[in-house]
C-alpha positions in Angstrom: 109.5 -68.0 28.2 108.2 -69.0 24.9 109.6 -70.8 21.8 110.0 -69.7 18.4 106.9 -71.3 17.6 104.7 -70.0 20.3 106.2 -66.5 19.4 104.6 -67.1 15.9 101.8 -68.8 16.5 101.1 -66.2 19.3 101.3 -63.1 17.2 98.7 -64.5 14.6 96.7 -63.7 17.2 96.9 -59.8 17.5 93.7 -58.1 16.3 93.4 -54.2 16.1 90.0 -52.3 16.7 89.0 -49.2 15.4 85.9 -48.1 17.0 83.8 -45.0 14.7 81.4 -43.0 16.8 79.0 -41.1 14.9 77.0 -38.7 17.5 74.3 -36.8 16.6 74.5 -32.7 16.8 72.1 -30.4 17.6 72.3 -29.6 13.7 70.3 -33.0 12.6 72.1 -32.1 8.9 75.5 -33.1 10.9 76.8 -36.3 12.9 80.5 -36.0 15.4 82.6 -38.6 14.0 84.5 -39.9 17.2 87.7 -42.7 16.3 88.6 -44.6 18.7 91.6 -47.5 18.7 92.2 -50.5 20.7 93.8 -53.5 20.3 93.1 -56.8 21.6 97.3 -58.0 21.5 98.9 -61.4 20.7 99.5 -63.1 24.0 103.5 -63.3 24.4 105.9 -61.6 26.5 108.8 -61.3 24.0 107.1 -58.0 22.2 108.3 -54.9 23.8 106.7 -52.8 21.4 104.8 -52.4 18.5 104.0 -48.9 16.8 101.5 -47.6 13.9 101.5 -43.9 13.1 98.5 -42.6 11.2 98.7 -39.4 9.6 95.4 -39.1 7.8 91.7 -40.8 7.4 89.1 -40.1 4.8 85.7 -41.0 4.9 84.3 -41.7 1.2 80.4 -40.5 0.9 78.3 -42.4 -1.6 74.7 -40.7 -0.5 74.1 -37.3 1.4 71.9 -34.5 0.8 74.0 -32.3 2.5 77.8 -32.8 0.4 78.8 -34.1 -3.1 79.7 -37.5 -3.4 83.7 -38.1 -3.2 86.3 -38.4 -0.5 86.4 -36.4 2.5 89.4 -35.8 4.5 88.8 -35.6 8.2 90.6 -33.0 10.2 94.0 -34.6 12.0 96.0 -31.9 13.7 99.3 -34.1 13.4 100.7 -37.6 13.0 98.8 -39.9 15.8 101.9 -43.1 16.5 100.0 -45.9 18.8 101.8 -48.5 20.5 99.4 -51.5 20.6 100.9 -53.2 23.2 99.2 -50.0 25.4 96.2 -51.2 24.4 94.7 -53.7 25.2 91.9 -55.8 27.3 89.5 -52.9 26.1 91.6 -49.7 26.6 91.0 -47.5 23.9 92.8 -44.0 22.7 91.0 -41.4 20.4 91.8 -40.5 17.3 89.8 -37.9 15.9 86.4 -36.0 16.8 85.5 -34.8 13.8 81.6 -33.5 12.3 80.6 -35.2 9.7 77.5 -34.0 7.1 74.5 -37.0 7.8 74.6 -39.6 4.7 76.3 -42.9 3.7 79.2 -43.9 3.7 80.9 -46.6 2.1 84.5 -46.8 2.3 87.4 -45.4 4.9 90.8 -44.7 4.4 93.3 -45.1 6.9 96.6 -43.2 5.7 99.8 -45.2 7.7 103.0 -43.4 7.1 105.2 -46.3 9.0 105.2 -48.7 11.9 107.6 -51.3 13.6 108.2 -53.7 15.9 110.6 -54.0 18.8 111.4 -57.4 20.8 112.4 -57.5 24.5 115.6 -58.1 23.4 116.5 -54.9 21.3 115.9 -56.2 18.5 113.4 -54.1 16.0 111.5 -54.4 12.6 110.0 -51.8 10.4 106.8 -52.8 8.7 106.4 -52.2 5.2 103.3 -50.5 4.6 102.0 -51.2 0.5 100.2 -47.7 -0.3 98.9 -47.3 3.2 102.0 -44.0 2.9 100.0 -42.5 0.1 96.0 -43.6 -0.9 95.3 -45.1 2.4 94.5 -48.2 3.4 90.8 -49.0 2.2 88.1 -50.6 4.5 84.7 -51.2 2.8 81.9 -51.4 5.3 79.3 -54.1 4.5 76.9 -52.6 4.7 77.8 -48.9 4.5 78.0 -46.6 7.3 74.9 -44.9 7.7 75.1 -41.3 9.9 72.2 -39.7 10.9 71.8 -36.6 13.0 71.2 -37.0 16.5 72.3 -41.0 16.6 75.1 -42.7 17.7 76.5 -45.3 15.3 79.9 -47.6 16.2 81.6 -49.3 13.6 84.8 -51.9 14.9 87.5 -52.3 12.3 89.1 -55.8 13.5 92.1 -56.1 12.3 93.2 -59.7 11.9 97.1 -59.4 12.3 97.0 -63.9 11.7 97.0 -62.3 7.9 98.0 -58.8 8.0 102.2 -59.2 9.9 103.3 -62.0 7.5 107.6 -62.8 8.9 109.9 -62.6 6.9 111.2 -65.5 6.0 107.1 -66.5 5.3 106.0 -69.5 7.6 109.7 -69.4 9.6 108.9 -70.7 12.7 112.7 -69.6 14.8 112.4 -66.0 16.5 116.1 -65.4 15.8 115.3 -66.2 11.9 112.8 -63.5 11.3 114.7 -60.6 9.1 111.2 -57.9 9.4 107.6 -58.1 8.8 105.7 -57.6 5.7 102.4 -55.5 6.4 99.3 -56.8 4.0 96.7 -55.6 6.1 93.5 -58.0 6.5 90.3 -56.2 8.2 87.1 -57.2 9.4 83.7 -54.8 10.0 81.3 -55.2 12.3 79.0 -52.4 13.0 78.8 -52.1 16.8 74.8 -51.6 17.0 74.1 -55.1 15.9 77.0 -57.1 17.5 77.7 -58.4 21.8 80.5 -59.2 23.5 82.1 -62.6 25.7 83.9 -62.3 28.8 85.2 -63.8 31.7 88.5 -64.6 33.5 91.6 -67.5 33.1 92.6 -69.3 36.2 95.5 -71.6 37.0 93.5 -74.5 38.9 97.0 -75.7 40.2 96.2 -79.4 39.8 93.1 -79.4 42.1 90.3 -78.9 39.7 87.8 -79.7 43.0 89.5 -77.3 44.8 88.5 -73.2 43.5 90.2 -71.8 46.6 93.5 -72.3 45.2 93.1 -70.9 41.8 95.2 -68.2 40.2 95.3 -66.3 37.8 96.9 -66.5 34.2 98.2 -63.4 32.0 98.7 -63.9 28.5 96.6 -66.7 27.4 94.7 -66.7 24.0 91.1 -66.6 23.9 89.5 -67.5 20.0 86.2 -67.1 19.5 84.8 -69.7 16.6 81.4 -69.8 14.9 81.7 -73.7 13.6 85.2 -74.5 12.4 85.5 -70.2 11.0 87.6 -68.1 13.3 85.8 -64.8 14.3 88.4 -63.1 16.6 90.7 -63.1 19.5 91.9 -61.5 22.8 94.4 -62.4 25.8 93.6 -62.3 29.3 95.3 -59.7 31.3 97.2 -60.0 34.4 94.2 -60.4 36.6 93.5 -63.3 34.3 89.9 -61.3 32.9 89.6 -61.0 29.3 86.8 -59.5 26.6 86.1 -60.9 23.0 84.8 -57.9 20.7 82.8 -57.2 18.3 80.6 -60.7 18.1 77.8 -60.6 15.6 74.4 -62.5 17.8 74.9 -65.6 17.4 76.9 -69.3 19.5 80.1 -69.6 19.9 82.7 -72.0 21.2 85.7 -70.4 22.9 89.5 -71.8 22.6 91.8 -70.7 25.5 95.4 -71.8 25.1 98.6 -71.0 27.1 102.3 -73.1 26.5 102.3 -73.4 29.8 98.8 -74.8 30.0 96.7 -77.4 28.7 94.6 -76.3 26.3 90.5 -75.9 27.4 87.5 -74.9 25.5 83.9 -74.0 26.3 81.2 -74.4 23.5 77.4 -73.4 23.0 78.2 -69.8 24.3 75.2 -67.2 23.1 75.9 -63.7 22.2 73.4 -61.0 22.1 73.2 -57.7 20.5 74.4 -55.0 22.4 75.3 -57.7 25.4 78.4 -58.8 27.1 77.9 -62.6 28.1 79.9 -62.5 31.8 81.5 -65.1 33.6 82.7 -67.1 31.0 85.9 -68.0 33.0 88.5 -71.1 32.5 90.2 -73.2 34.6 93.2 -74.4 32.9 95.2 -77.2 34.1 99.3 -76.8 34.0 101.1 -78.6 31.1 103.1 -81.7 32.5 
């Protein structure tokens, strides 16, 4: 079971991804806008639950041939609630198909009516959501979204939770202190043409680090991914121990894995490649005496 402060430092690792497909129609004046969420979750067993409901999203176009520049709503046939704890190590659930006319796009509104949290022991929090209820919650793509008939183009909206779920009190670091959650949401864009991906698998080495035969796996450690000393993202491994960092620009990374029942272990030099998954890069982590 973890502390108070592993529950903490443990949730400022959720990240939520939004995944936009923009698919080509036969019409090459039109594109299929396809929304996908996932959510790569904080690594703790004390979260029972942890809900979003969207109600709308607008797209806002900036350049098309085909419409007039200003906001448009896409088509959501009722409220869509998500649980993020459902989501995770990749799974993903669809939020809209939608057409959209081919141009450029430079900001997204996500409209979030409420949300909340629930603890394993009963215990639940509603989120306050600051204007998300009524404008939307604005994400700016850098650079903008760019939809052209007949192409595909993903864009991942990673939302970093370490600045977006702030307790309440701020910085308490006692489970049975927190009173709610402010909700100050903190996003990051990646278009998913020109980033890769890291993966691999935890293992328990059970004290015989020459030994592989013995190894098992570990559920619910963090993985970070860090370009220098910045913090890009994060994921936890599942319960076969596997795990997948998102939405990585090309580039090297160094890779943090941390459990409180483990001691912690980190990989450097690890090179990502567009529109590549770098496999196999597992841990063996050593139990905390």
């Amino acid at each position: 079971m973890l502390t108070g402060k592993n529950l903490l430092r443990s949730s400022l690792m959720i990240i939520v991804l939004f995944v936009f497909g923009f698919t080509g129609c036969d019409n090459s004046s039109e594109g299929m806008l396809k929304i996908r969420l996932t959510d790569s979750p904080y690594p703790f067993d004390l979260i029972k639950e942890a809900k979003v409901t969207i109600t709308g999203v607008k797209v806002h176009v900036s350049d098309s041939s085909e419409v007039s520049s200003g906001f448009i709503e896409l088509p959501l046939d009722s409220p869509q609630t998500f649980d993020l704890m459902d989501l995770q190590g990749g799974v993903t659930a669809t939020l809209i198909n939608a057409s959209l006319a081919a141009g450029t796009y430079n900001q997204i509104r996500l409209v979030v009516s409420s949300g909340y949290i629930k603890l394993e022991d009963e215990r639940s929090f509603d989120l306050k959501v600051p204007s998300g209820s009524e404008s939307g919650i604005k994400v700016f793509p850098d650079p903008p979204i760019e939809v052209n008939g007949g192409l595909t183009t993903d864009l991942i909206l990673d939302f970093d939770v370490s600045r977006s779920f702030i307790p309440i009190p701020n910085a308490e670091t006692k489970v049975d202190k927190i009173t709610g959650f402010n909700f100050h949401p903190v996003i990051r864009v990646v278009n998913n043409s020109s980033v890769g991906s890291i993966s691999g698998t935890v293992y328990n080495n059970n004290d015989t680090p020459d030994n592989l035969d013995d190894d098992t796996a570990i559920e619910g450690a963090a993985l970070t991914a860090f370009e220098g000393t910045t913090e890009v993202t994060s994921t936890s491994s599942q319960s076969d121990g596997s795990y997948i960092l998102m939405g990585l620009p090309e580039g090297t990374y160094d890779i943090n894995a941390t459990h409180p029942d483990f001691q912690e272990s980190t990989k450097t030099g690890i090179s990502v490649v567009v529109g590549n998954d770098t496999k196999g890069t597992d841990f063996r982590m050593s139990p905390e005496q």
